[in-house]
C-alpha positions as CSV (number, residue, x, y, z in Angstrom):
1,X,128.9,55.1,77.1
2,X,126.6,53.8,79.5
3,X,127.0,54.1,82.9
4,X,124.9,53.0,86.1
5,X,123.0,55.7,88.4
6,X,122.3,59.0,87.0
7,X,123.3,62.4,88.2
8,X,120.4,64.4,89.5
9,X,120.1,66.9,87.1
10,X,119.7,64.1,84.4
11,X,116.9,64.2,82.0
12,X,114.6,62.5,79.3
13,X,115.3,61.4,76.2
14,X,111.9,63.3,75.1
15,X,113.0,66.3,77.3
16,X,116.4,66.1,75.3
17,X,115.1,65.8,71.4
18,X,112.6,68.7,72.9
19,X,115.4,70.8,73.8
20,X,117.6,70.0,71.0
21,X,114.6,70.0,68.2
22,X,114.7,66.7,66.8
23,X,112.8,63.5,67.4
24,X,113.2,61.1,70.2
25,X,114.1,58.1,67.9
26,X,117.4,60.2,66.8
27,X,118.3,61.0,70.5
28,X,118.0,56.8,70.6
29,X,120.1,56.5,67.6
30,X,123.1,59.0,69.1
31,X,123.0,56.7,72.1
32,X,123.1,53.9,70.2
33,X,126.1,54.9,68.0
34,X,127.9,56.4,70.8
35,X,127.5,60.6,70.1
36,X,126.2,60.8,73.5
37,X,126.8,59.8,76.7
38,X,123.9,58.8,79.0
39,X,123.0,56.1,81.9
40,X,120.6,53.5,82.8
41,X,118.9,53.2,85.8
42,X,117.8,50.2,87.3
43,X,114.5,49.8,85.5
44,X,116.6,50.0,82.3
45,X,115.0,53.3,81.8
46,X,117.6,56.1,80.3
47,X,118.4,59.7,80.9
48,X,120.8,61.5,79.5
49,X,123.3,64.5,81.6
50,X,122.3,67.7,81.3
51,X,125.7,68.6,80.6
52,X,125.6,66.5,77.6
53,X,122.2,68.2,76.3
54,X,124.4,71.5,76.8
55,X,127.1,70.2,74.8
56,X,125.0,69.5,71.1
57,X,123.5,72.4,71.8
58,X,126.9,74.1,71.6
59,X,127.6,71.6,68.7
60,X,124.6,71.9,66.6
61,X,123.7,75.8,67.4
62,X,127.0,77.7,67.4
63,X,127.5,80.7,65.6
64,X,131.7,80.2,65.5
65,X,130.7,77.7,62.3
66,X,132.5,79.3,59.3
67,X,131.0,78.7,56.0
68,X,133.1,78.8,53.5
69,X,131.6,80.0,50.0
70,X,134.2,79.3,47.8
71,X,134.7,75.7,48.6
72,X,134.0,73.6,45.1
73,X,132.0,70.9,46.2
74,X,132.8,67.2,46.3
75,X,130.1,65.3,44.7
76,X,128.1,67.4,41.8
77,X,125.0,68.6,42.7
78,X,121.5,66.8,42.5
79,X,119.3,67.3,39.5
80,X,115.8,67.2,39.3
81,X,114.2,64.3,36.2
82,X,111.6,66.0,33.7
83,X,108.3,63.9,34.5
84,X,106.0,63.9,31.8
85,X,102.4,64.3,32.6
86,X,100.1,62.3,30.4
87,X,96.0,63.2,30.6
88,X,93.7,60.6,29.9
């Protein structure tokens, strides 16, 4: 969602993929697809609500995921091809 005028304690999107841990181009793709809210100022520059950093934060880093081990998996599992090394 875009909106106009951003609150004051808005931020970068490079302050943002700092303090989440991934690169600027996929803070660019979330906005693009719609995972997270931000606003454009007049320049058409972005920045992005704190509180929206804070929530992925709690998304990505929470410790309430459960993992659950005995869970057959959907697709079968990648295998590696033999590669045969020829000297010449």
């Amino acid at each position: 969602m875009v909106r106009n005028m951003a609150p004051p304690d808005a931020v970068t999107i490079r302050a943002a993929a700092r303090r989440l841990g991934v690169h600027e181009n996929t803070i660019r793709n979330w906005m693009h697809n719609g995972i997270i809210q931000f606003y454009r100022l007049p320049s058409g520059i972005r920045r992005i609500p704190l509180a929206e950093v804070h929530r992925l934060e709690g998304e990505m880093f929470s410790s309430a995921r459960v993992i659950d081990y005995d869970r057959k998996p959907t697709s079968p599992p990648i295998t590696l091809a033999r590669v045969a090394i020829t000297r010449s």
